[in-house]
C-alpha positions as CSV (number, residue, x, y, z in Angstrom):
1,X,8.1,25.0,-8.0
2,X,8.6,21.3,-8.7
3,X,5.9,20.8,-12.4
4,X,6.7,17.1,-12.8
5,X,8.5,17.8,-16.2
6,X,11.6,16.4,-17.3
7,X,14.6,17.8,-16.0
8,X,13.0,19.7,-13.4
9,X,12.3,22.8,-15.5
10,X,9.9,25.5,-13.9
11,X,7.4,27.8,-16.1
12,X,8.5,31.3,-15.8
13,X,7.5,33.2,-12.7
14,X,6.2,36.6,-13.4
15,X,6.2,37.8,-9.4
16,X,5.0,41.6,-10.6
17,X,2.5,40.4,-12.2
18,X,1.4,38.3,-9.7
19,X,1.7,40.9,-6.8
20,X,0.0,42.8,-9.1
21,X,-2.8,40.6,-9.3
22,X,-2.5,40.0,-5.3
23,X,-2.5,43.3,-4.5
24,X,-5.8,44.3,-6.5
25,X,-7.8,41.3,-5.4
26,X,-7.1,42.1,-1.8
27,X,-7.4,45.8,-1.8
28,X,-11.0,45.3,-4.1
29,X,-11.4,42.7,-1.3
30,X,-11.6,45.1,1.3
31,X,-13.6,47.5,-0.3
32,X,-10.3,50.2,-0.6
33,X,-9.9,52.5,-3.5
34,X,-5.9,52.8,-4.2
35,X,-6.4,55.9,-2.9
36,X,-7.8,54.9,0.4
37,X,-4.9,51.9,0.4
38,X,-2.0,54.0,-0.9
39,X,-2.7,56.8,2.4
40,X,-2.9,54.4,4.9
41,X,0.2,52.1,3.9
42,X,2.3,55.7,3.6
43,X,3.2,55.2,0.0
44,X,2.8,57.2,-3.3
45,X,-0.9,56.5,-5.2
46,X,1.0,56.6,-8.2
47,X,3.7,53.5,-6.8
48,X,0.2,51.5,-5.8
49,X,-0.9,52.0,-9.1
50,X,2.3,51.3,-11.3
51,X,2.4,48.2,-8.7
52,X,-1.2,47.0,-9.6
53,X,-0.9,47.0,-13.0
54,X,2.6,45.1,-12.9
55,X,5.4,47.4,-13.8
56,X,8.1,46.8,-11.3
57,X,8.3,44.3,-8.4
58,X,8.3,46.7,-5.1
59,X,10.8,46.5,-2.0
60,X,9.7,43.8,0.5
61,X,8.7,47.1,2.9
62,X,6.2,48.1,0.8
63,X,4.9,44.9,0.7
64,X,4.6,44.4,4.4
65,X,3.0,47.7,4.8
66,X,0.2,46.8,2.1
67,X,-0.3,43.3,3.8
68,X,-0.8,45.4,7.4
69,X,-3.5,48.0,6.1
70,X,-5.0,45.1,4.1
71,X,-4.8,42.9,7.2
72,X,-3.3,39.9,5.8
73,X,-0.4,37.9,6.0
74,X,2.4,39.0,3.3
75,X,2.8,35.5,2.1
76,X,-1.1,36.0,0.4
77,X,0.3,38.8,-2.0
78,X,3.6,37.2,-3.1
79,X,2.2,32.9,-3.5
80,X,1.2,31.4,-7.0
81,X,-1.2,29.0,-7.1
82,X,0.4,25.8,-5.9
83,X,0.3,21.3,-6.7
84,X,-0.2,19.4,-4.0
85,X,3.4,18.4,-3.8
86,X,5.6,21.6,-4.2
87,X,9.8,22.1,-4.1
88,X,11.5,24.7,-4.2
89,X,14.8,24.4,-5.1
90,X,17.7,26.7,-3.3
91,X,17.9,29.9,-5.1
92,X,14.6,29.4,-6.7
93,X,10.7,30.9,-5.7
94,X,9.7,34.3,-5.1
95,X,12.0,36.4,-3.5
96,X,11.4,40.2,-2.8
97,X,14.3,42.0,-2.0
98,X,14.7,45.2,1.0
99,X,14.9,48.4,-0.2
100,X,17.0,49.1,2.5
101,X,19.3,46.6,3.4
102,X,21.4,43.3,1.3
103,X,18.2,41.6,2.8
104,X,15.9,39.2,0.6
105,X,13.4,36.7,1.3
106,X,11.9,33.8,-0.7
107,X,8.5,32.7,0.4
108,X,8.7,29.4,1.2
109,X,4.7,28.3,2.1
110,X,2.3,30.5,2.7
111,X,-1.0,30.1,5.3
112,X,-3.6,28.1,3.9
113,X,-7.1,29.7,3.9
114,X,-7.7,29.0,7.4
115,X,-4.0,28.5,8.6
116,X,-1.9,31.6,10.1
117,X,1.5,31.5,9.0
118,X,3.9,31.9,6.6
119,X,7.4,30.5,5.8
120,X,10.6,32.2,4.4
121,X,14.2,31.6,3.8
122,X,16.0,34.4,3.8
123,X,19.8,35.2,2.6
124,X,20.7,38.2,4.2
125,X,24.8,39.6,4.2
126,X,26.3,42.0,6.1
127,X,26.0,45.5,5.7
128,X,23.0,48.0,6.9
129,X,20.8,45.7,9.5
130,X,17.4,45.1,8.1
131,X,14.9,47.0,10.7
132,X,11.3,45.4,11.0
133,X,8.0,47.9,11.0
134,X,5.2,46.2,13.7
135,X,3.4,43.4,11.4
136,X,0.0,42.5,12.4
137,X,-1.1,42.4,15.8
138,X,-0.3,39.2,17.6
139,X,2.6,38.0,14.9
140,X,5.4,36.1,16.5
141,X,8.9,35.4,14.5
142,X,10.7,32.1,14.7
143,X,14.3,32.1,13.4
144,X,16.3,28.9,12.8
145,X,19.9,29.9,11.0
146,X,21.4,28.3,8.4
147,X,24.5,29.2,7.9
148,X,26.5,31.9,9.1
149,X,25.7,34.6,12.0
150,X,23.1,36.7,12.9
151,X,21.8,39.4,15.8
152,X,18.2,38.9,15.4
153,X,15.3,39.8,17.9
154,X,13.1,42.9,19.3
155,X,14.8,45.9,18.0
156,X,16.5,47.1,21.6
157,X,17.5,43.7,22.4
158,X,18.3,41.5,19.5
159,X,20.5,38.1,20.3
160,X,23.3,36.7,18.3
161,X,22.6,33.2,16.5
162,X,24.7,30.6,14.8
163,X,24.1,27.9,12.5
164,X,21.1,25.6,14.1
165,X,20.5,28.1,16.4
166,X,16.5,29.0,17.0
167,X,15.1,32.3,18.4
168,X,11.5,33.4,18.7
169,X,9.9,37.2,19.2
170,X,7.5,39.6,18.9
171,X,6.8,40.6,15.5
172,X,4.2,43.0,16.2
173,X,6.9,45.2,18.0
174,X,9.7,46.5,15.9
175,X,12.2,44.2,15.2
176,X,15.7,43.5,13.8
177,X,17.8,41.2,11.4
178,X,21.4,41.9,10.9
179,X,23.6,39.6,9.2
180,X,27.5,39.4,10.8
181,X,29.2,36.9,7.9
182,X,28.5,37.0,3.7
183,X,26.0,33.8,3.4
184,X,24.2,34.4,6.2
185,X,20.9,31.9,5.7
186,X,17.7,31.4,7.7
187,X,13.8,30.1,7.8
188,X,11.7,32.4,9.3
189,X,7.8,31.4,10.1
190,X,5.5,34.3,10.9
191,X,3.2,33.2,13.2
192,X,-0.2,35.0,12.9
193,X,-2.9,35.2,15.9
């Protein structure tokens, strides 16, 4: 985040704490108890509570299954308060990282109050593909790669990109990202309906 001050230094970026804080306003939000939140997103109460009170910074699946049972867009419990003018710098921003795969994504912009979308560059290497869950209902995936190369697409059918290369699918079906060179790069915008 670009603060104005000399030598473009950035305050410090506490991302558990302010998933933390995310995750608490949104569940209280929708009138959930962690309980309630912690059975429907198929996670431990006792992970949704060290989560909401800031100890660790959870796997980006976690995080997509909270922002489906809350029914918001992920980019609502990972984005600080933002200026009017905003850079990120490469390598810099909240990144969450997979849990299951050498997968991590930086949110880029999320959707304004009455917007639906969100924006992420990912840096992905090969290894163990990373294997989308169903987001919310009507979500669409646009791809455009960076660098590198990249299967991505509907999990049965995903399509190999290169560097400029754009796809777009489903990403309320499940779906796949699987990086085939080290430095693999993309922006990804989640289209909500």
């Amino acid at each position: 985040m670009g603060n104005g001050s000399p030598g473009g230094e950035r305050p410090h970026l506490d991302l558990a704490a302010l998933i933390a804080t995310s995750v608490r306003r949104e569940r209280e939000r929708a009138g959930l108890s962690v309980a309630e939140l912690a059975g429907r997103a198929g996670i431990a109460e006792s992970a949704l509570s060290r989560l909401e009170s800031g100890a660790g910074t959870p796997g980006v699946e976690t995080l997509w299954a909270l922002a489906v049972e809350l029914g918001v867009p992920l980019g609502r419990l990972v984005d600080p308060p933002r200026p009017r003018v905003h850079v990120i710098r490469a390598g810099e921003g909240p990144a969450t990282r997979s849990d299951q795969a050498d997968y991590a994504a930086t949110l880029l912009a999320s959707c304004p109050l009455h917007a639906r979308r969100d924006l992420y560059r990912m840096q992905v290497h090969p290894g163990r593909p990373r294997l989308s869950e169903p987001h919310l209902p009507g979500t669409v995936e646009h791809v455009v790669l960076g660098a590198g190369r990249a299967l991505a697409g509907p999990a049965g059918e995903p399509v190999e990109i290169g560097p400029g290369d754009y796809v777009t699918y489903p990403g309320d079906a499940p779906h796949v990202f699987e990086a085939l060179e080290p430095g693999t790069t993309a922006v990804i915008v989640m289209e909500y309906a």
